[in-house]
C-alpha positions in Angstrom: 30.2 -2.5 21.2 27.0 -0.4 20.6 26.8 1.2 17.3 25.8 4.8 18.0 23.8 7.0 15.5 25.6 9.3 13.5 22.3 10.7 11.7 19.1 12.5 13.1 16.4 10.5 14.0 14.2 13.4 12.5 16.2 13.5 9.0 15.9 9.9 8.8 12.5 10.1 9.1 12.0 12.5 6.2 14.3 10.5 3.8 11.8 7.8 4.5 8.8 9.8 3.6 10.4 10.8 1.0 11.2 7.6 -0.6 7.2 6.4 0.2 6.1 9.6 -1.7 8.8 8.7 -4.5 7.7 5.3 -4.6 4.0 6.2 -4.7 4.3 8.7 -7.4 6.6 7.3 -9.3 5.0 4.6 -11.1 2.4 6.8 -11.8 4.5 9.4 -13.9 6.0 6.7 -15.4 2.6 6.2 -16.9 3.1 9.3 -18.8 6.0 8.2 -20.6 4.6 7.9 -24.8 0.9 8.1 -23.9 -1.0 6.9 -26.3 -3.3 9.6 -27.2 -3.4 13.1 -25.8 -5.4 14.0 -22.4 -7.4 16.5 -24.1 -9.4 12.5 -25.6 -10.8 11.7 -22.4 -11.0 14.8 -20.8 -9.9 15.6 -16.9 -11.7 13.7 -15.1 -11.7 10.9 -16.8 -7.8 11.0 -16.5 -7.9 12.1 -12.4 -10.1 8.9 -11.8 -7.3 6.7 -13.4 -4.8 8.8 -11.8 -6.4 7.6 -8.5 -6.6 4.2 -9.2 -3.1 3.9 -10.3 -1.7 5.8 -7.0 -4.0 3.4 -4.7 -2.7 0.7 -6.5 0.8 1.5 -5.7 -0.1 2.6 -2.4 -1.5 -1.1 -1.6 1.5 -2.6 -2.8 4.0 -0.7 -0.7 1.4 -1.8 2.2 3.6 -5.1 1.9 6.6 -3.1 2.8 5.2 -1.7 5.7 4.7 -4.5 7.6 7.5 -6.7 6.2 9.3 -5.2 9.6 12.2 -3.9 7.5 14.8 -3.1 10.3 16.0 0.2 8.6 12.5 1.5 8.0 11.6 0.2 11.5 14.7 2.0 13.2 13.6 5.5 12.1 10.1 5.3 13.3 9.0 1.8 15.3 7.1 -0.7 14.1 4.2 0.8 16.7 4.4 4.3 14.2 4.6 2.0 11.4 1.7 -0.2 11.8 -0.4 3.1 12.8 0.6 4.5 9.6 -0.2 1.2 8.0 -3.7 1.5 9.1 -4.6 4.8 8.2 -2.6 4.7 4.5 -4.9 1.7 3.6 -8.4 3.4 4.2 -6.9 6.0 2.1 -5.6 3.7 -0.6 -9.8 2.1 -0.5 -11.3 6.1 -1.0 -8.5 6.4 -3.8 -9.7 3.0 -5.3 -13.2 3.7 -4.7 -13.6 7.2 -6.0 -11.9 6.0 -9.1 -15.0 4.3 -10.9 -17.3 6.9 -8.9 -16.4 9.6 -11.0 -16.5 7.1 -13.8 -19.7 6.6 -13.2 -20.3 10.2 -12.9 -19.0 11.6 -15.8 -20.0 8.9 -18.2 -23.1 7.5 -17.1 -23.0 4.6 -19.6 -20.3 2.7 -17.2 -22.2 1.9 -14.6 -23.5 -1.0 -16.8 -20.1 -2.4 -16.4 -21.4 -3.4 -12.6 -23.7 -6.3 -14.4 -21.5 -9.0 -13.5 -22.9 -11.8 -15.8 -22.2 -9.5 -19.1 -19.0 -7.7 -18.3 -16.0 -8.1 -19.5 -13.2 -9.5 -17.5 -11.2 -6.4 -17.1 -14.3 -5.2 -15.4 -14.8 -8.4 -13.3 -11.5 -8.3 -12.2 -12.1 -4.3 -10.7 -15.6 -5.5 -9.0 -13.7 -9.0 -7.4 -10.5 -6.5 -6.2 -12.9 -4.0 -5.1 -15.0 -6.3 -2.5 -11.6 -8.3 -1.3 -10.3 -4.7 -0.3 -13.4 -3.6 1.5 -13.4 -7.1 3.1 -9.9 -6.9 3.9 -10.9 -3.1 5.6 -13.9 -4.4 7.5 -12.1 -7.9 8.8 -9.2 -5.6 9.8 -11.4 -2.5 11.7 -14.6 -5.2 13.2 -11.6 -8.1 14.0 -12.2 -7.7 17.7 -16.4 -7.2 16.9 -16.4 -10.4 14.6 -14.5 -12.6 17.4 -12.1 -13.7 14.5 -9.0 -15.5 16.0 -5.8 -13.0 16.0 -4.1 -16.4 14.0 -7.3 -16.5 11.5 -6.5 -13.0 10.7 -3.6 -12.7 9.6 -4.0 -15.6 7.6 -7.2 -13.7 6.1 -5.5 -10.4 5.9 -2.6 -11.8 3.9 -5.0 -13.7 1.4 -7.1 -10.7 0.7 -4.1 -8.0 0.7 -2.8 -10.7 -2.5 -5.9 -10.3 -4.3 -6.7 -7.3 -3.5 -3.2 -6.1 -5.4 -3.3 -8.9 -8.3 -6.9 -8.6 -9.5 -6.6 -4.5 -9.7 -3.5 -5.2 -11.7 -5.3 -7.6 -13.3 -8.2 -5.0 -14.3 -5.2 -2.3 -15.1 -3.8 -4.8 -17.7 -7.1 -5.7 -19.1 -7.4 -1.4 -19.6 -4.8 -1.5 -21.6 -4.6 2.2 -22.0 -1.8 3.3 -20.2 -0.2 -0.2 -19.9 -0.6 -0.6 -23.6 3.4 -0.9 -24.2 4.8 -4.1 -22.6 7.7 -2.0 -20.8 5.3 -0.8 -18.7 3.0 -3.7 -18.1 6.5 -5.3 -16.7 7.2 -2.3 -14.5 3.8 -3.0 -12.9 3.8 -6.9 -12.8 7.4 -6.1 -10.9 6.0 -3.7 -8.4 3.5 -6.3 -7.7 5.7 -9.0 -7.7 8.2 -7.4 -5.3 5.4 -7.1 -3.1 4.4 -10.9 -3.1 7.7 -11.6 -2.8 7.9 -9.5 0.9 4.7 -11.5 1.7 6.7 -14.8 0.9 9.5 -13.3 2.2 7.6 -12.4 6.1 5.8 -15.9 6.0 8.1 -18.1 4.4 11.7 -16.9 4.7 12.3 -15.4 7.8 10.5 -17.9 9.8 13.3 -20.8 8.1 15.7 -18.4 9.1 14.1 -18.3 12.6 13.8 -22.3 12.7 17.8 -22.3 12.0 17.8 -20.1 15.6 16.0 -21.9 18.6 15.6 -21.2 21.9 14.5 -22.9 24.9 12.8 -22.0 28.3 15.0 -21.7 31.1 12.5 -20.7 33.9 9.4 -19.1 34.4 9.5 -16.8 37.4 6.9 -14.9 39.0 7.2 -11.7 39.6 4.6 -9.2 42.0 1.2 -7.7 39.9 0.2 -11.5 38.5 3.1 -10.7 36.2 5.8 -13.6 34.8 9.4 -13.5 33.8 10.2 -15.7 30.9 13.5 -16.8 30.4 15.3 -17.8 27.1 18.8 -19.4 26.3 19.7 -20.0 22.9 20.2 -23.2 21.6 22.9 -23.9 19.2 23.8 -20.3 18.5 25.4 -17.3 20.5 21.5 -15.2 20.8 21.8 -12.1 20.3 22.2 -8.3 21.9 19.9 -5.7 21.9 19.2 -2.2 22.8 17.8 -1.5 25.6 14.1 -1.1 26.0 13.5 -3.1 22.4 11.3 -5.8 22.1 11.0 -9.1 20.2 8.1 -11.3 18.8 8.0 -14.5 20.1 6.6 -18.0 19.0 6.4 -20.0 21.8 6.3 -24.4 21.5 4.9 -24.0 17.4 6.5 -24.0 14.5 7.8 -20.2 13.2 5.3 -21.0 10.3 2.5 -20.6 12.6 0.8 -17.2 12.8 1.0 -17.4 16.5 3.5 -14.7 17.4 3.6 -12.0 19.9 5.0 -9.0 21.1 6.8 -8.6 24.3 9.6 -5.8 25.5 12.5 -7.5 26.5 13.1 -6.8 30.3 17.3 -8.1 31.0 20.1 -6.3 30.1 20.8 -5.6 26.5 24.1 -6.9 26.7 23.3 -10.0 28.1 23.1 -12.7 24.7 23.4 -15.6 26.7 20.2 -15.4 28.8 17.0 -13.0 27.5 14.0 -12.5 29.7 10.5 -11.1 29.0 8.0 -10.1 31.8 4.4 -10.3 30.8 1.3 -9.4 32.4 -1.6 -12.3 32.6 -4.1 -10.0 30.5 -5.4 -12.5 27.6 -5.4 -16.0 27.2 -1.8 -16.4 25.7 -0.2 -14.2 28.7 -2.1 -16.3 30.9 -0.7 -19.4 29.7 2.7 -18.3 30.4 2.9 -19.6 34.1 2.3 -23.0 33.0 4.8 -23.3 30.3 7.7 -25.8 31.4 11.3 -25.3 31.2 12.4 -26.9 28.0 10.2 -25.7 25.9 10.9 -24.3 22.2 10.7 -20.8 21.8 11.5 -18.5 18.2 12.5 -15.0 18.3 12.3 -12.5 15.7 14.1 -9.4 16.9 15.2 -7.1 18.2 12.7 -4.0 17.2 11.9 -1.0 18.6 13.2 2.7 19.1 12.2 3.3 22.1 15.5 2.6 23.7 18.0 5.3 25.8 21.0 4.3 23.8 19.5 6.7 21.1 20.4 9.2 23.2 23.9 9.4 24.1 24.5 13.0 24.6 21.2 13.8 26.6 22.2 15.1 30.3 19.5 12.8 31.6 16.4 10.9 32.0 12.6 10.5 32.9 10.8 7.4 33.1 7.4 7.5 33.6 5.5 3.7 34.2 2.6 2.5 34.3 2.2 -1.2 35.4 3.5 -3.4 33.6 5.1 -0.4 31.4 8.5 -1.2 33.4 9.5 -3.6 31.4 11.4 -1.7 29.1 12.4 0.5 31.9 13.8 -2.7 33.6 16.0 -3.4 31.1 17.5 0.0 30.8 18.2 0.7 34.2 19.6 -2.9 34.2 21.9 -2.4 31.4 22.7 1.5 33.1 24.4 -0.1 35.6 26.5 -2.8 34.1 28.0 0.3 32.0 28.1 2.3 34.5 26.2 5.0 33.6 26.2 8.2 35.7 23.7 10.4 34.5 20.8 11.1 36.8 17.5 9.1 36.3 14.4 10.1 37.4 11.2 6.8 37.7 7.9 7.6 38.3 6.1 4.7 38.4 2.2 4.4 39.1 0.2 1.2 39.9 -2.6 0.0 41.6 -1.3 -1.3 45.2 2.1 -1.4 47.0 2.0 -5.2 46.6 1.4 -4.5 42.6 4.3 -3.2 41.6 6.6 -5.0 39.2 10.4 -5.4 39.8 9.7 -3.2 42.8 12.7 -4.4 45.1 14.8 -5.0 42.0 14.6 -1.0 41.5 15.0 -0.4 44.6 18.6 -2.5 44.7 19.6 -0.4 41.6 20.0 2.7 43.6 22.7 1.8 45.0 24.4 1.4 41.2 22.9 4.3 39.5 21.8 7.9 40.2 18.2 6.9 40.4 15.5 8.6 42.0 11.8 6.5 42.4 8.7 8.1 42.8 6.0 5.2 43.9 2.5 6.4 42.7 -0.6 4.5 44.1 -3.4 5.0 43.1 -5.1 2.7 46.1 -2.9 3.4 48.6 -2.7 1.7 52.1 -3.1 3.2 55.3 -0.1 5.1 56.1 1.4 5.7 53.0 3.0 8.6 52.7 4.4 8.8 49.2 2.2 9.8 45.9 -1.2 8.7 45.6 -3.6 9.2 42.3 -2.8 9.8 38.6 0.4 11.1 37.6 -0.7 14.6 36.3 0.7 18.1 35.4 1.1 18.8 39.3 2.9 15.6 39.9 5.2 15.6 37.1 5.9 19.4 37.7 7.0 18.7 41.3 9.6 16.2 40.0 11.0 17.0 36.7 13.7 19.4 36.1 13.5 22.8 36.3 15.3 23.0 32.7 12.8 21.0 30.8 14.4 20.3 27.5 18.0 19.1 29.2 16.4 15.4 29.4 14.8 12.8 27.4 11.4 11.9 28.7 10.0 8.0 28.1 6.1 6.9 28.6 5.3 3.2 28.7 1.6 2.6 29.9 -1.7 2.6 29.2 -3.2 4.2 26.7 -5.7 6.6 28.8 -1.8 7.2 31.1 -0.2 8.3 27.9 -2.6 10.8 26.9 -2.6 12.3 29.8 1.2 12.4 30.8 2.1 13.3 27.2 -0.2 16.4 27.7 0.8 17.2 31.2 4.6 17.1 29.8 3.2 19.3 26.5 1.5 22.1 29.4 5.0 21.7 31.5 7.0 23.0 28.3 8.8 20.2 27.3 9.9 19.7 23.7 8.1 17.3 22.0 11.1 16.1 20.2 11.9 14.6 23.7 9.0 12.9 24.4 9.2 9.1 23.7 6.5 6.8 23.7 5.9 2.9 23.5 2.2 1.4 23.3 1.5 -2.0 25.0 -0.6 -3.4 22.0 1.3 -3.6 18.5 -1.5 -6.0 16.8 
């Protein structure tokens, strides 16, 4: 049986926020517990720069939480939101870091000597090593694709420099002394930092045990129309497991779960379905291109499922709209499949664009799933063949507004495609009046 949401997605959300801003600021007012000598000393900018630091510190570690793929986090935003939010927190946990010694620097001059390497002290050496493995860890994370650095390589890298990153600032805060001068508080901070080592450990070391203890193996590779493939997975000595539909997995495929070589896929069977799962990929890289060679047999790891962008978050909604784009009907796949094993009798509305007839995914597999659910398809081409009578082009503000209902905010509205599609049917559906707290959208690439 489906557990069904008793709580707003929205108010969920906040209480998150709420807890990142508690957990950010925290720390820092923690600090201000028995200073040691009154602000008035150092004067206000002295005291703001150390303020800075001291947030960007605790702002790096909570990075570890952030993509430790906590399901209860993950279930109120998506790890897609999540690792978005990821990025942009850490560029400005580096200008928090950075403009801490640059108004150092500023207002007392005589600092900047603490930059000579050779002759400074270690607390200052420990700020100069943290500072370039965070601006390493920026550039290796924004250039990845520029610098040709293996996806695998990466992560590896990222985790590395993420560690000491986090333990040489603490390093430098201890060294300081000044607000961490009692030991109470030098063991607040040495716990923050070691709960977040402990989510890297956890991520690298734990989960994929607990992964190892859950096997699967290849049932069949199918091909399906657009160069796409359908992988199939059975577990293997346990019972798999259900999912929502339109969630996705990551999966390690014939390594080890302690290899960094995992991926994202949306899971395209039913939901309900433990015994058998299936993924339909798209040859676009070299891994996805691989997949139509792997033999049945083979060793597969899942770590899943993830993902809100699912239907069964909305069980009062009078309907829905799923817009497609290539292989953006996986997820759409699975919830129509899963529709009709329940039953479901609400109308759905499939607009679903591609390059040629012969293109389309899953496209006589929808068609059969007329006859079990109220399900309109609209076929949109954007090379049509001669005689085709149906939609042809980009799915705009006059295609969606001939097809969508006349009372806008009466149904949820899902996007899967790419991301130049998106943009453009999120702001066709934003001109057409429909409430942005029913728009839904899932992005191919999550790494």
């Amino acid at each position: 049986m489906k557990t069904i949401l008793t709580h707003s997605p929205i108010a969920i959300a906040i209480f998150w926020i709420s807890v990142y801003l508690g957990l950010t600021l925290v720390p820092l007012l923690v600090l201000l517990l028995y200073p040691p000598m009154s602000i008035e000393a150092r004067g206000f900018w002295v005291e703001f720069s150390v303020a800075l630091g001291f947030v960007g510190l605790a702002m790096m570690a909570l990075q570890f939480a952030l993509t430790a793929r906590i399901n209860r986090v993950e279930a109120s935003y998506g790890i897609d939101i999540i690792l978005q939010f990821h990025r942009y927190i850490s560029i400005v946990a580096v200008l928090f870091i950075l403009v801490h010694p640059a108004i150092l620097f500023i207002n007392q001059p005589e600092t900047v000597a603490l930059l000579n390497f050779p002759e400074a002290p270690w607390r200052a050496r420990f700020a100069v090593m943290g500072t370039l493995a965070l601006v390493a860890l920026i550039i290796n994370s924004i250039w990845r694709t520029r610098l040709k650095i293996p996806y695998e390589a990466w992560r590896t890298l990222h985790g590395l420099l993420a560690v000491l990153a986090l333990g040489l600032g603490l390093a430098h805060a201890i060294g300081v002394g000044y607000y961490l001068s009692l030991f109470w508080k030098t063991v607040l901070w040495g716990a923050i930092a070691l709960a977040a080592l402990w989510l890297l450990v956890y991520v690298r070391l734990v989960k994929p045990w607990m992964m190892l203890k859950k096997p699967y193996l290849v049932e069949a590779v199918e091909s399906q129309r657009g160069d796409s493939w359908t992988l199939a997975l059975r577990p293997h000595g346990h019972n798999g497991f259900t999912f929502q539909p339109g969630q996705f997995a990551w999966i390690t495929l014939d390594v080890s779960p302690f290899h960094m070589r995992e991926h994202p896929f949306s899971m395209s069977s039913s939901g309900s379905q433990s015994d058998r799962i299936e993924f339909t990929i798209k040859a676009l890289g070299d891994f996805t291109r691989e997949i139509k060679h792997v033999p049945p047999g083979t060793r597969a790891y899942l770590d899943g499922p993830y993902g809100v962008f699912t239907s069964d978050r909305y069980p009062d909604t009078a309907g829905f709209v799923f817009i497609a784009g290539g292989i953006g009907i996986t997820p759409f796949m699975s919830i129509l499949t899963t529709h009709a094993e329940r039953g479901d009798d609400r109308p759905h509305l499939l607009i679903y664009a591609g390059d040629r007839w012969d293109d389309l995914t899953f496209r006589e597999e929808l068609e059969a799933l007329r006859d079990k659910l109220d399900l309109q398809i609209v076929f949109v081409l954007r090379h049509p063949h001669e005689g085709w009578a149906g939609e042809s082009g980009y799915v705009d503000k006059a295609l969606l507004e001939r097809y969508i209902p006349h009372y806008r905010g009466s149904r949820q509205y899902f996007i899967c495609a790419s991301p130049r599609m998106m943009d453009a049917v999120e702001a066709g559906l934003h001109h057409l009046q429909v409430p942005p707290t029913h728009i839904h959208m899932e992005h191919f690439n999550l790494v």
